[in-house]
N, C-alpha and C positions, 0 to 999 in steps of 0.2 A: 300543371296547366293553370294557366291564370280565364279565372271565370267572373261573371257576374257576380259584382257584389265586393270584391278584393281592390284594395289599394293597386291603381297603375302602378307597376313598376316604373321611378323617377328612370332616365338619363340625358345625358351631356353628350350631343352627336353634330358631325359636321353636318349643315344644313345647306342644301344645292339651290339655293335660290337666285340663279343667274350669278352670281359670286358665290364664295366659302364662309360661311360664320356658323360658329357653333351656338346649338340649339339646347336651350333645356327645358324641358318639359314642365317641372314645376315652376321653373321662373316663369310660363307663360299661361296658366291654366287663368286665367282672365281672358286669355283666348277663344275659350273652350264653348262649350265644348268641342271634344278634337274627335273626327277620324283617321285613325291609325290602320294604314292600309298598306301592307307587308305583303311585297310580293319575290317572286324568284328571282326577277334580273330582268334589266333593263335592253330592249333592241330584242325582246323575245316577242313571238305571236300573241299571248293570251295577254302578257303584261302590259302589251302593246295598249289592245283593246280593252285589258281593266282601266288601265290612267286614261286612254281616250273616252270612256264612259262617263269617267267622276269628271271630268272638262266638260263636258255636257252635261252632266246635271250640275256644276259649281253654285250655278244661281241660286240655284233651291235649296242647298244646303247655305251659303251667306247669307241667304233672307234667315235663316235658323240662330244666324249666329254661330256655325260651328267654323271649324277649320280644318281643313282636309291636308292631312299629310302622306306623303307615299315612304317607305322605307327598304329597303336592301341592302343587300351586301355588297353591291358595287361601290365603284371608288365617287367620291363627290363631283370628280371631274367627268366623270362617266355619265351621272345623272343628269349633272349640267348638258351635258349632249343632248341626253334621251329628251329632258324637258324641253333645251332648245326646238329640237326634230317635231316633235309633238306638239309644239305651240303651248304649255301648260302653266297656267297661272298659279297654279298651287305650287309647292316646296316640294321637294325629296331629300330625304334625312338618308346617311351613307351610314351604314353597321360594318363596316369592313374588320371589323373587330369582334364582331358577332356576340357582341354582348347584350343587344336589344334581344336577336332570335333566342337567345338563350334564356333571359328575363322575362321572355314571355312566350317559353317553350313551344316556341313555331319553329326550330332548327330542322333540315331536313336534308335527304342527299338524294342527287339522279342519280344514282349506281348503275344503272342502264349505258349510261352516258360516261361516267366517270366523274362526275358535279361531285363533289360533296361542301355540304357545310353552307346552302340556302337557305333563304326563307320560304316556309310555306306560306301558299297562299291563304289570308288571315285579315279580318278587318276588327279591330276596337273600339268602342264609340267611350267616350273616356267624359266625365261629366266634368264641370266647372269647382267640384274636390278634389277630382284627382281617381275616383274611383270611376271603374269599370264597368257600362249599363250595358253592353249588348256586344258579344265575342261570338265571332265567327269562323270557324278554321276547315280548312280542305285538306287533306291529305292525297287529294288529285289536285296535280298544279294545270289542269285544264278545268275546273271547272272556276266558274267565278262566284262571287258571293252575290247575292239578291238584293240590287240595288233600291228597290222596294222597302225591306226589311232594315236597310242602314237607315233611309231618310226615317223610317217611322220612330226606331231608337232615338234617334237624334232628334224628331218632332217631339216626343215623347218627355224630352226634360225644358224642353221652352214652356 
């Protein structure tokens, strides 16, 4: 499990920002700091209303300085949808490779369902080195992370 305190795992992912370009982490940590906000899939209920939450609070996290990205395993084309549908100014990075879920051991499966091989729901607040100030993981992909507790992380390195 990657915790407080451990170098971000770097990568290189399609980035769904109304077009396709690929995204890499380290080339942009003058960004930063970043929230890294990993969730199951796009066009679902909770995922719905986690990225319709972080659109509402955007402001507050820009006046910080950070940058909010959302990630999944869905296709970049898919995301581009969901971001369209949602109205969302922020990005969505596409793991359809699952090499993010894996690098930062959020990989999970509905077995219920027959899903396997999501992300769980997981947020990162990643500082302007590249290291990891505040990790948050659910092992219930209904509950959501404590949006309270992200902005303070992220107040916390300005």
């Amino acid at each position: 499990m990657v915790s407080v305190g451990d170098a971000a795992p770097d990568f290189t992912a399609p980035l769904a920002n109304g077009d396709v370009q690929q995204f890499t982490l380290s080339d942009n940590l003058d960004d930063g700091p970043f929230v890294l906000a990993f969730f199951p899939g796009a066009f679902t209920g909770t995922c719905t209303h986690e990225l319709e939450t972080f659109e509402e609070r955007l402001a507050e996290f820009d006046e910080l300085g950070a940058t909010v990205i959302g990630i999944s395993v869905d296709t970049p084309f898919a995301l581009n949808a969901f971001r369209d549908e949602l109205e969302l100014s922020f990005d969505l990075v596409s793991d359809t490779n699952r090499r993010l879920v894996d690098a930062y051991d959020v990989r999970t499966d509905f077995a219920s369902i027959g899903v396997e091989d999501l992300a769980k729901r997981a947020v990162f607040v990643v500082d302007d080195d590249g290291v990891i100030e505040f990790a948050w993981v659910s092992d219930d992909p209904g509950v959501e992370p404590d949006y309270d507790e992200v902005y303070d992380a992220v107040a916390a390195l300005v």
